[in-house]
N, C-alpha and C positions, 0 to 999 in steps of 0.2 A: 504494500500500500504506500504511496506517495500521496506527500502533506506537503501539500503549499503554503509557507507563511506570506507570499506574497502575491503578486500578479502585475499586468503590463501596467495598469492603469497607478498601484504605488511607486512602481519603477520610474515611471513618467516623472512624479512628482521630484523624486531626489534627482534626478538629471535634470530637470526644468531649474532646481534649485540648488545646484552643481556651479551652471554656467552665471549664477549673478557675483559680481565682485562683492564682498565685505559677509559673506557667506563663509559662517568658517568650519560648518560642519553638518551633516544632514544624516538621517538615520529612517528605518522603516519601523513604525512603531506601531503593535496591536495587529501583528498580521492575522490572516485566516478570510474575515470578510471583508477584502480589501484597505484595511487596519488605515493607516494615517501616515503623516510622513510628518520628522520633527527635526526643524531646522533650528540651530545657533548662529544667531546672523547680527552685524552691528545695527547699530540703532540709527544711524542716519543711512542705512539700505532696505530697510524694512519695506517702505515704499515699494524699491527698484524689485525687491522681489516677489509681491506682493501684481505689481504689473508684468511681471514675469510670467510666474503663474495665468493668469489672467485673462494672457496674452495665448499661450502655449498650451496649455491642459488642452481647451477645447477644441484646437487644433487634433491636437492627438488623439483625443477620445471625444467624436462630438456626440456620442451617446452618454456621454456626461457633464453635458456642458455649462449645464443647470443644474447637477450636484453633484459639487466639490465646493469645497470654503477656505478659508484662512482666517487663521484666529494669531491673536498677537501674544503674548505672554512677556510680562516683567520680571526682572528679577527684583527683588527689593530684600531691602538688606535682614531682613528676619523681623521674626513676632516681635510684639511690643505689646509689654502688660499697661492696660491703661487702667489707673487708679479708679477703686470705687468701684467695677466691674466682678 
């Protein structure tokens, strides 16, 4: 039996987000039902990769040209207890 954790349509996503400059690293994450792609990318590229994507998924897959998304995430420096709470 052969397990796929992946498929063309994640594959897409780390190569689409391979080629933006200030991208410093990308990964397949949640494979099985076509899982997600998670990218480490600076903060003044977030944009360029963001129209990257964008640009290019539904090029590649226009059977999914209408879902896929990009969601952004911060890092921030840790929890913080606020008084009284």
């Amino acid at each position: 039996m052969i397990t796929r954790v992946s498929g063309p349509e994640l594959e897409t996503m780390c190569d689409i987000a391979r080629t933006v400059p200030g991208v410093l690293g990308e990964r397949m994450l949640g494979g099985g039902d076509k899982g997600a792609a998670g990218v480490l990318v600076r903060a003044d590229s977030v944009t360029q990769l963001k129209d990257a994507v964008a640009l290019a998924y539904p090029r590649s897959h226009p059977g999914y040209a209408d879902k896929f998304a990009s969601h952004v995430c911060n890092i921030v420096d840790g929890v913080t207890v606020l008084p009284g709470i």
